[in-house]
Biotite code that builds the C-alpha atoms (Angstrom):
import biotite.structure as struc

atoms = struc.array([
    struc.Atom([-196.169, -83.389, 12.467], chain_id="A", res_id=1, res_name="UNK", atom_name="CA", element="C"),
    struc.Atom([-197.889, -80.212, 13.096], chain_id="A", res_id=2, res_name="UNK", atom_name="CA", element="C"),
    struc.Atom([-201.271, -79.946, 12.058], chain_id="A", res_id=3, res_name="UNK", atom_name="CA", element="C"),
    struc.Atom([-202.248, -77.621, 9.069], chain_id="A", res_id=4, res_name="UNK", atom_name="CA", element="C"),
    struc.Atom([-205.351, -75.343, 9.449], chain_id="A", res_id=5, res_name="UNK", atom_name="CA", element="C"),
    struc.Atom([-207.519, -76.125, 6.037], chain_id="A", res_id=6, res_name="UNK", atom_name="CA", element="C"),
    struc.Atom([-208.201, -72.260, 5.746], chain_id="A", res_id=7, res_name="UNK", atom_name="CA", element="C"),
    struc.Atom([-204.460, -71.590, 5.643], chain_id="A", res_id=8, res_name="UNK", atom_name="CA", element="C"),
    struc.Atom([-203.357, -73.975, 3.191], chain_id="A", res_id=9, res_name="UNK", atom_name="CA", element="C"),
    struc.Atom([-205.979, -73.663, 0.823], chain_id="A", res_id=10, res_name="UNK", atom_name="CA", element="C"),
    struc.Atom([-208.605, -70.026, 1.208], chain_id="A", res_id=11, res_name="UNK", atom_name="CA", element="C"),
    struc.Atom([-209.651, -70.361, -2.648], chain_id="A", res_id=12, res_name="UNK", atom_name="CA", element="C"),
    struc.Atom([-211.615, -73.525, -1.022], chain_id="A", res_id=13, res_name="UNK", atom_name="CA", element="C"),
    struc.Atom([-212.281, -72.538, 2.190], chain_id="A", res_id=14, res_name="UNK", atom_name="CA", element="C"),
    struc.Atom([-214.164, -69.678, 3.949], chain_id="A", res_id=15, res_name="UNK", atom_name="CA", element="C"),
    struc.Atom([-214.747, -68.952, 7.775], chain_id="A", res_id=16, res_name="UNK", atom_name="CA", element="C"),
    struc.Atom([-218.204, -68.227, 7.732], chain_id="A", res_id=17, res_name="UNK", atom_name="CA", element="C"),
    struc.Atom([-218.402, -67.606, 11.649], chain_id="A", res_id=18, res_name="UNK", atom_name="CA", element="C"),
    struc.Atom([-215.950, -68.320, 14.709], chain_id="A", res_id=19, res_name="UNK", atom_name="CA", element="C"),
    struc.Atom([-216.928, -68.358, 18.350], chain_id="A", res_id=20, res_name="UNK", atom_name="CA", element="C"),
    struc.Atom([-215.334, -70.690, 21.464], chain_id="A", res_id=21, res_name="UNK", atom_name="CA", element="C"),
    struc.Atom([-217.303, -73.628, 20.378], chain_id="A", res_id=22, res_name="UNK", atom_name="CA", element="C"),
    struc.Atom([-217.454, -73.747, 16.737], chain_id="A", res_id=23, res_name="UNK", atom_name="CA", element="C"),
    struc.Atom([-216.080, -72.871, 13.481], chain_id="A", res_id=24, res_name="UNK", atom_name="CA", element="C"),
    struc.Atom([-218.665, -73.331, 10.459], chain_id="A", res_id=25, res_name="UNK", atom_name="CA", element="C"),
    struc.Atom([-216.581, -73.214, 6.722], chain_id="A", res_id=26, res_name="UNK", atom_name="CA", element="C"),
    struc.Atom([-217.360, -72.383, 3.338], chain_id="A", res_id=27, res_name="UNK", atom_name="CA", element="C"),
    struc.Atom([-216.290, -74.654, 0.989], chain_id="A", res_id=28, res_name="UNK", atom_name="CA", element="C"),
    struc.Atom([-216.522, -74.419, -2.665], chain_id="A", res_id=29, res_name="UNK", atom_name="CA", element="C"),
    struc.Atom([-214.363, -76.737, -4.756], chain_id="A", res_id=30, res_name="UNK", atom_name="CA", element="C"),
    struc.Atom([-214.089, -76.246, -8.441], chain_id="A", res_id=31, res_name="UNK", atom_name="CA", element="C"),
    struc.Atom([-214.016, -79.993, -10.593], chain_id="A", res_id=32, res_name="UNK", atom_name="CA", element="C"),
    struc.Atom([-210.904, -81.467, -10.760], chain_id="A", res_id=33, res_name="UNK", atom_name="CA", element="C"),
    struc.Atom([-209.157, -78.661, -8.036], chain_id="A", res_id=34, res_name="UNK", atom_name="CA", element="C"),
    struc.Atom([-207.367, -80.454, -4.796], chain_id="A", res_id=35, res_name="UNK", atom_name="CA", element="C"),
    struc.Atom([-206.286, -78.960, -1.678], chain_id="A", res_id=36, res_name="UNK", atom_name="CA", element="C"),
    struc.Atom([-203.375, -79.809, -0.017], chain_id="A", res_id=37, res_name="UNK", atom_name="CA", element="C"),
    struc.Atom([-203.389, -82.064, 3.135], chain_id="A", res_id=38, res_name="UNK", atom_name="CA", element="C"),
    struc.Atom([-205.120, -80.531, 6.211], chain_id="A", res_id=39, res_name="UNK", atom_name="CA", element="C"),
    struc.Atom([-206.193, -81.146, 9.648], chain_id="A", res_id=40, res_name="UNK", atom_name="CA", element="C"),
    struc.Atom([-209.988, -81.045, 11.119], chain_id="A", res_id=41, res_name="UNK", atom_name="CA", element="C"),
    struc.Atom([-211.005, -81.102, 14.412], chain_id="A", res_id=42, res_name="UNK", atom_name="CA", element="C"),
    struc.Atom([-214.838, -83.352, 14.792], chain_id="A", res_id=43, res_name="UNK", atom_name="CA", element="C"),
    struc.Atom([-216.821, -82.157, 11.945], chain_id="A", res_id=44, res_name="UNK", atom_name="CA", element="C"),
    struc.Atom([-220.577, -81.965, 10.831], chain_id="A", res_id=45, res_name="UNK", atom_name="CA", element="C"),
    struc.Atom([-220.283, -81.751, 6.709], chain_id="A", res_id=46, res_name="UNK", atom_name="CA", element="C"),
    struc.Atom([-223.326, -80.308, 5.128], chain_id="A", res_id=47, res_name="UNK", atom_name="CA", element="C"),
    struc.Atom([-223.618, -81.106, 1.291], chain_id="A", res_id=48, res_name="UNK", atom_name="CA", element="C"),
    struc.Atom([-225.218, -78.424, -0.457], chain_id="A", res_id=49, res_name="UNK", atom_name="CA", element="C"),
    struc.Atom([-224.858, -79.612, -4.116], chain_id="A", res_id=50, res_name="UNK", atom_name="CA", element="C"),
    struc.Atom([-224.716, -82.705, -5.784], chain_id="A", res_id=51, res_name="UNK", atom_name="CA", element="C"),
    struc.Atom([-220.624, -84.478, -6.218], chain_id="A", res_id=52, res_name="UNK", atom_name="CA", element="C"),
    struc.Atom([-217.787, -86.413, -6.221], chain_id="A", res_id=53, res_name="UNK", atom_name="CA", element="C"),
    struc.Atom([-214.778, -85.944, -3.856], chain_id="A", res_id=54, res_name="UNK", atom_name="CA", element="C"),
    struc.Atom([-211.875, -88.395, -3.187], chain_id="A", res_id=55, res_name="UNK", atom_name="CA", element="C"),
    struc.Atom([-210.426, -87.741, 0.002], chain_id="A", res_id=56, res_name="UNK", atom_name="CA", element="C"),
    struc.Atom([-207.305, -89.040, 0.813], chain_id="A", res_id=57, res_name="UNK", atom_name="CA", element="C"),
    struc.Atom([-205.329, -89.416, 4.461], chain_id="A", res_id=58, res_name="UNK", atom_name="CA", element="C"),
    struc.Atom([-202.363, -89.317, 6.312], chain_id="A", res_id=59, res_name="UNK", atom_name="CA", element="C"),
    struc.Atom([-201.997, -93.412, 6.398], chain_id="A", res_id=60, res_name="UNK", atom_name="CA", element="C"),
    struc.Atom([-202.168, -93.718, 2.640], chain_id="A", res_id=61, res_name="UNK", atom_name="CA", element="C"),
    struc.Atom([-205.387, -95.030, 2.267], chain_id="A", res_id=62, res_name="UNK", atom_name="CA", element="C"),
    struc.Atom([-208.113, -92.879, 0.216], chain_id="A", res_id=63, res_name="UNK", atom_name="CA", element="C"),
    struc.Atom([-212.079, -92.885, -0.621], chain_id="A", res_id=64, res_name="UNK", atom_name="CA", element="C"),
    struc.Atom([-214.311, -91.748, -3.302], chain_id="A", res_id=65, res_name="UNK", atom_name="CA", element="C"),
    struc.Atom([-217.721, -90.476, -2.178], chain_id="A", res_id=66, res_name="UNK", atom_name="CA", element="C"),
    struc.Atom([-220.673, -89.800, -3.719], chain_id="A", res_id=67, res_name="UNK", atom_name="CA", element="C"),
    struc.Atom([-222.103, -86.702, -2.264], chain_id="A", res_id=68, res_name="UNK", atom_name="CA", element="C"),
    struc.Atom([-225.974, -85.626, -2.097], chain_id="A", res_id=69, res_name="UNK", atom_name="CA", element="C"),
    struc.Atom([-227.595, -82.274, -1.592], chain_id="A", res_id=70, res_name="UNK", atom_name="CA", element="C"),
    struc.Atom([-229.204, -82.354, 1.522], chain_id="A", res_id=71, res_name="UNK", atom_name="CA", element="C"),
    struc.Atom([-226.472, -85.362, 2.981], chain_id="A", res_id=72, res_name="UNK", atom_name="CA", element="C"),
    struc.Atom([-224.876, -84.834, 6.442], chain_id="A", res_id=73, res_name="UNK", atom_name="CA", element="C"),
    struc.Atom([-221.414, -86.339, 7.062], chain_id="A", res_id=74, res_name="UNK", atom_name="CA", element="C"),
    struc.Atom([-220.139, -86.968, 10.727], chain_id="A", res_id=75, res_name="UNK", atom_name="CA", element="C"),
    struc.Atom([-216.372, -87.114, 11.196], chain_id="A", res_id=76, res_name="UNK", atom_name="CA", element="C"),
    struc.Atom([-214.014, -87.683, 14.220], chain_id="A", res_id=77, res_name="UNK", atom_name="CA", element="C"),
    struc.Atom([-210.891, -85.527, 14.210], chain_id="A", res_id=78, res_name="UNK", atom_name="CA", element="C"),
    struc.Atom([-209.167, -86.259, 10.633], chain_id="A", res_id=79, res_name="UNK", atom_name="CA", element="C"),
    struc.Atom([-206.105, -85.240, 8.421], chain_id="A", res_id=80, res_name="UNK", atom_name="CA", element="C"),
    struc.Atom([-206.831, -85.815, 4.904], chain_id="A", res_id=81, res_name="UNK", atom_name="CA", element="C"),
    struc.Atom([-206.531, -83.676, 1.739], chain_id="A", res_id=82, res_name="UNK", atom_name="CA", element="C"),
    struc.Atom([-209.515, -83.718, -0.890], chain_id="A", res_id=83, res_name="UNK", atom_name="CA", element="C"),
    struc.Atom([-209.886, -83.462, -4.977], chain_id="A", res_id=84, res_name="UNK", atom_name="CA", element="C"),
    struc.Atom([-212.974, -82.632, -6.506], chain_id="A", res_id=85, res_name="UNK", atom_name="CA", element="C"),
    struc.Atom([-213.406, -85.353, -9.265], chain_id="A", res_id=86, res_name="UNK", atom_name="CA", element="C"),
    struc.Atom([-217.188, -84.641, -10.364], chain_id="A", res_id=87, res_name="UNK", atom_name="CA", element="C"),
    struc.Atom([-217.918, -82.608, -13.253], chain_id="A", res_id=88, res_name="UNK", atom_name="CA", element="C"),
    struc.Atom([-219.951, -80.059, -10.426], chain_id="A", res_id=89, res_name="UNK", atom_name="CA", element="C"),
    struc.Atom([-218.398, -77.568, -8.142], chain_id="A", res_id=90, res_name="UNK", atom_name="CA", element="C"),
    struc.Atom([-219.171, -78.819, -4.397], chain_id="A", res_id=91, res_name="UNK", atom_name="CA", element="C"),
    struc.Atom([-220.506, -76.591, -2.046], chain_id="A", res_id=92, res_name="UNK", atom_name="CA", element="C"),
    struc.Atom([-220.863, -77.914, 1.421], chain_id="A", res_id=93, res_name="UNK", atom_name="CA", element="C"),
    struc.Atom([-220.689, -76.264, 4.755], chain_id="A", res_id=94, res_name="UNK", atom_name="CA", element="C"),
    struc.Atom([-218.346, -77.794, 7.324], chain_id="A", res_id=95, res_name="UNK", atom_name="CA", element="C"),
    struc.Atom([-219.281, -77.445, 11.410], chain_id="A", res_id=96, res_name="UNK", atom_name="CA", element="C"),
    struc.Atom([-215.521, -77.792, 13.369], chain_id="A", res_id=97, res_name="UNK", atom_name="CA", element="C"),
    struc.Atom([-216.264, -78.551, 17.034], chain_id="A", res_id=98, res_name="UNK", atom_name="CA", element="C"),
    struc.Atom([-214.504, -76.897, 19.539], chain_id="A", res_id=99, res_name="UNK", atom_name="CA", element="C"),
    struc.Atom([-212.726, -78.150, 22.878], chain_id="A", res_id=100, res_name="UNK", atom_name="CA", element="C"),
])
């Protein structure tokens, strides 16, 4: 299954806020109760912004509900997952891709 670039399948979310050979930091603002489709990210660093509530859900069915916290910083390996804002808040949170 090729691997779908989160920018590509869904630019109303997210934003390339700068690109060089070792990272790509993102923009992401998701209204309540909008989704994007299913998307692939390299190793992350996810900055929360603002106060919310995203479920994510991924490739092998299984799905989470997190609580997110201004000022919280999420680690993730390489994922595929899609995500729905279900907080009454838009998120804002910057995402870090890692590079190579």
């Amino acid at each position: 299954m090729e691997k779908q670039d989160s920018v590509d399948v869904a630019p109303d979310i997210y934003q390339v806020a700068l690109e060089n050979d070792r990272v790509r930091v993102l923009s992401i603002h998701q209204k309540p109760g909008q989704a994007s489709p299913q998307h692939w990210h390299p190793a992350f660093v996810l900055y929360i912004v603002n106060d919310g509530k995203v479920k994510f859900s991924y490739s092998d069915g299984e799905s989470e509900e997190l609580e997110l916290k201004a000022g919280q910083a999420i680690w993730s390996d390489e994922v595929t997952h899609s995500a729905e804002n279900t907080g009454t808040a838009e998120v804002h949170a910057v995402c870090v891709e890692f590079k190579g």
